[in-house]
C-alpha positions as CSV (number, residue, x, y, z in Angstrom):
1,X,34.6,-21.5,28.6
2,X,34.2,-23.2,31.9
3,X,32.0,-26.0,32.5
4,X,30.1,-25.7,35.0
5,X,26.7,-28.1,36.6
6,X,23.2,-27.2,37.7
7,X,21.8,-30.4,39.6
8,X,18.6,-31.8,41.3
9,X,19.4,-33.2,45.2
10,X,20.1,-36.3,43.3
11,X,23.2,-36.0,41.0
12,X,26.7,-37.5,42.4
13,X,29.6,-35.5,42.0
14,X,32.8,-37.1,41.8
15,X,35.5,-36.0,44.8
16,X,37.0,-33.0,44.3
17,X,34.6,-31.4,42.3
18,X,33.3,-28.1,44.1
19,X,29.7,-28.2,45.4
20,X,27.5,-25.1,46.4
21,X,24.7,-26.9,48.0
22,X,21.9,-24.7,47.6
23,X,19.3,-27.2,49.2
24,X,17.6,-26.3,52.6
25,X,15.1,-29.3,52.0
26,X,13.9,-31.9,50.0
27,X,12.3,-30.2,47.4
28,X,13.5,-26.3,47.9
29,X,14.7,-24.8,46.3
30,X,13.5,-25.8,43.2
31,X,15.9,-26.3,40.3
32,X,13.8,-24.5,37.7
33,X,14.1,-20.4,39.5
34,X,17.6,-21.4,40.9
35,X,18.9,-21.4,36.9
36,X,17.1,-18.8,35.4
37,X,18.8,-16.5,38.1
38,X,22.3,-17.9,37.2
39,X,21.5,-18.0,33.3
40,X,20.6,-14.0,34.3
41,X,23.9,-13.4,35.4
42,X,26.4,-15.7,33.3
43,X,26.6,-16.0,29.1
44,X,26.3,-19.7,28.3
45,X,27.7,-21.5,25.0
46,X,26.3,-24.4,25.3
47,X,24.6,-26.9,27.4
48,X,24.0,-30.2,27.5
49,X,21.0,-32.9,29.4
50,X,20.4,-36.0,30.0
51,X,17.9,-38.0,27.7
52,X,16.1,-39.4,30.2
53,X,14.2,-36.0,31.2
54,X,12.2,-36.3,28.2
55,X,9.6,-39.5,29.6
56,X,9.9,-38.4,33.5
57,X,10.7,-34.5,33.7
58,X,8.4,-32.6,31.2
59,X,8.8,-28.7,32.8
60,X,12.4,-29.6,33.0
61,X,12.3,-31.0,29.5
62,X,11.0,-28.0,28.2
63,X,13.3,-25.6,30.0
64,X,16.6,-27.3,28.9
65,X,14.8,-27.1,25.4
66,X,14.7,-23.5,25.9
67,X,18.1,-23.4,26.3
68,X,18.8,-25.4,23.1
69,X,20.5,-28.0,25.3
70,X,21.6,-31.2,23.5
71,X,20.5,-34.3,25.3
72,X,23.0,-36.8,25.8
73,X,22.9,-40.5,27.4
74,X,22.7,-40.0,31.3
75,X,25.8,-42.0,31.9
76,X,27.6,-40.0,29.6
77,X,26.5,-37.0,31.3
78,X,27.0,-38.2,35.0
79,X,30.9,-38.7,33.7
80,X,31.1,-35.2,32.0
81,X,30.5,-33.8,35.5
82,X,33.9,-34.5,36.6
83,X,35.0,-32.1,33.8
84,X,33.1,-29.1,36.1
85,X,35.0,-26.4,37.9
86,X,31.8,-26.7,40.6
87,X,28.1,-28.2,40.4
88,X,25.3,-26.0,42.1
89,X,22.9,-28.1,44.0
90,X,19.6,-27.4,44.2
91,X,17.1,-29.4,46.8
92,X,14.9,-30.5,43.8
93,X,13.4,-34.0,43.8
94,X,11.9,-34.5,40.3
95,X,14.7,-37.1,38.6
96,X,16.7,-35.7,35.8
97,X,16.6,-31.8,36.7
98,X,20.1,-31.3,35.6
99,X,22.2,-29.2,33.1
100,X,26.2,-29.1,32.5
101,X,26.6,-25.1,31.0
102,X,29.4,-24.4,29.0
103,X,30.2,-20.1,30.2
104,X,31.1,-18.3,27.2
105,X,32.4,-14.8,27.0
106,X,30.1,-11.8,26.6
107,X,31.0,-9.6,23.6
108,X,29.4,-6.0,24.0
């Protein structure tokens, strides 16, 4: 039941909050094929993204609305990312390509 952060280049992260900085440049990798590999490989709750995607973000719109994701007020989700065990940077540049993921536990 760990939260746990999937972020554009752009996202602070408070000190002492993990970061596995995936970017190699500005704009790669994407943030789109770097979560659908880690949504592949963990079970997720919940997740939650900021409000704001909806006027500037549309493909990430629409994947966090695949995911059911609950979109919350941005500066309400910038502060929920000090709750994370880590944040995974990606090198995207669109604004707003973010998601906090709850992990849940996967019952066989």
């Amino acid at each position: 039941t760990d939260l746990f952060a999937v972020s554009d280049s752009g996202l602070p992260t408070p000190v002492g909050v993990p970061v596995i900085d995936l970017g190699i440049s500005y704009g790669f990798p994407r943030f789109e094929p770097i979560l659908e590999l880690i949504l592949g490989e963990v079970t997720v709750e919940a997740a939650w993204g900021s409000r704001d995607v909806a006027d500037t973000n549309p493909e990430a719109a629409a994947l966090l609305g695949s995911l059911n994701a609950e979109l919350i007020d941005h500066d309400d989700f910038k502060q929920r990312i000090g709750a994370c065990r880590f944040v995974v940077r990606t090198g995207e540049a669109r604004p707003y390509a973010n998601v906090l993921l709850r992990a849940g536990v996967p019952w066989l």
